[in-house]
N, C-alpha and C positions, 0 to 999 in steps of 0.2 A: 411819649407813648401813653396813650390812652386804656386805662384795662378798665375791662366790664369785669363785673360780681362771676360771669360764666368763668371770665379767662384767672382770674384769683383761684378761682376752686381746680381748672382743669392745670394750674402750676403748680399746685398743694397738691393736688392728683398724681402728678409726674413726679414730684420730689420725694413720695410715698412709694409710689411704684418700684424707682429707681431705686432707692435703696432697701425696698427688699427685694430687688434682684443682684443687687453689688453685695449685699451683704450673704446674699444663698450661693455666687456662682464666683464671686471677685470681676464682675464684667458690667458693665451700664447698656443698657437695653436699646434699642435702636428703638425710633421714634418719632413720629410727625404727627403738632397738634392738630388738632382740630380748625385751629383759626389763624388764616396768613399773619397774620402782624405779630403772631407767636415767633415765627418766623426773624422778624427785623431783627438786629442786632441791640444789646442789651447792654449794661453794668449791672451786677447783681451781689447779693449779698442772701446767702441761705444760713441761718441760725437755728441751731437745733437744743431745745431743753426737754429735760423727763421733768414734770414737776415744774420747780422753780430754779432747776439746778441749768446752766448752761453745760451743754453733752459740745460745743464745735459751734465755731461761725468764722467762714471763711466769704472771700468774695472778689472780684474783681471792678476795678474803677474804667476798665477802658469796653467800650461797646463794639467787641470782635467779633462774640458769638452768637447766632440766635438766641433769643429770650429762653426757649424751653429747653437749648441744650445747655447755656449758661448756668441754668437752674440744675439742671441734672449733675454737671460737673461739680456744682460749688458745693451740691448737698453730699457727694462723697468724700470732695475735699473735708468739708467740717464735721463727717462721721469718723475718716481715719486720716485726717493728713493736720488737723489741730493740733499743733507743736501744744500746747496746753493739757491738754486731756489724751488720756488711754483712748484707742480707737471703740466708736460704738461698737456694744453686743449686739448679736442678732431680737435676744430675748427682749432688749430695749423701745425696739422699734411699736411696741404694742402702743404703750404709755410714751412714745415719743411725739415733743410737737414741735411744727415745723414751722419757723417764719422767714417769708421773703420779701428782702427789702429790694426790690427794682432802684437803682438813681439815675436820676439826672437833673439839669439844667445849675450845672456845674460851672461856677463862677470866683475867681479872687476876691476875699474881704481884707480889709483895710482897717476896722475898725469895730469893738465889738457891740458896735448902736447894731451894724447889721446883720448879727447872729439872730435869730429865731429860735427859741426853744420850744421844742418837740416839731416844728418846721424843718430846721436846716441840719443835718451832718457835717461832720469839719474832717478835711485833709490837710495836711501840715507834711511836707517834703524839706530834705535839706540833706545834703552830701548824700547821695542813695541809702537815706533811710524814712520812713513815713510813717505817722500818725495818722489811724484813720478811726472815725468814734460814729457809729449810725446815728440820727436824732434822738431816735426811742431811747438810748443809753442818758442821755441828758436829764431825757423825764423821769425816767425810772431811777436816776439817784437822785433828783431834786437839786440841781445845780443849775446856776445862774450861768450866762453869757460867759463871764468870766475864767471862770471855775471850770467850765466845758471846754476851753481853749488850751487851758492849763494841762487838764487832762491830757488832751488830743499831743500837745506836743511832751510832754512825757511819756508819754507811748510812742512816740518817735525817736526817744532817747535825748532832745531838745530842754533847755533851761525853760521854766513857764513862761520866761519873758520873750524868746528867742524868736518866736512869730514874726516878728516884726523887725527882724534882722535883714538884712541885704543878702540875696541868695534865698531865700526861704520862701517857699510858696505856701501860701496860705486860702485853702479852698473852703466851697459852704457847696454844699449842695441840699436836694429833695427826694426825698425817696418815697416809693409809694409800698407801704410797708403793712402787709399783710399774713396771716395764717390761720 
């Protein structure tokens, strides 16, 4: 999926609106963008910070829901439903910023020559449990290939080697990652 500069701004639009109507009524707004391919269905990831502090980010890897209602859902998931954090204040919402990470073209890696940093995101599954780390996260601590994979499966509760175990799926994907 293809987003224009219009369709980034009218999903930052919607993820704003939305939550201050979830946050004034406890309800998400009924809704239809502007533009069909809003529409198609989506994987998203909605990240919310005040500042430099992360407030929630939540998301989904599977492309079930349209784009704009995916984004609406995940941004209330990651105001009140981030096991991590107190649910967002209303008062927060002024100084709050919103980033959404759209993914796809979600693939198996084998090796970490074909990790990209600040390119690819990593999934890492094994007995129903998953690791999952957006690109952005790699650049912004300055971590190599390695060290990014390490991560992703200790967040899945996975030994840093264990990637590469029989049973483990090990994904890269792209996200087009905006706010």
């Amino acid at each position: 999926m293809d987003l224009t500069d219009n369709d980034r701004i009218e999903l930052l639009r919607i993820a704003r609106a939305t939550l201050r109507e979830y946050l004034s009524t406890g309800h998400i707004p009924p809704g239809k963008p502007h533009t069909a391919h809003l529409l198609e269905p989506a994987a998203v990831f909605v990240s919310l910070h005040c500042g430099e502090t992360l407030r929630g980010c939540i998301g989904t890897t599977e492309a079930k829901t349209p784009l704009f209602r995916a984004v609406q859902e995940m941004a209330v998931a990651a105001a009140s439903r981030d096991p991590r954090f107190d649910g967002l204040r209303r008062e927060e919402l002024q100084e709050l910023d919103i980033e959404i990470s759209v993914l796809h073209d979600r693939s198996p890696f084998a090796s970490l020559d074909e990790i990209v940093i600040g390119v690819h995101g990593l999934a890492i599954t094994c007995r129903g449990r998953r690791g999952l780390l957006l690109p952005q996260v790699a650049v912004d601590h300055r971590w190599d290939a390695k060290t990014f994979v390490h991560k992703t499966c200790d967040k899945a509760g996975l030994s840093v080697d264990e990637w590469q175990a029989p049973g483990v799926v090990a994904e890269k994907f792209i996200a087009d990652v905006f706010s």
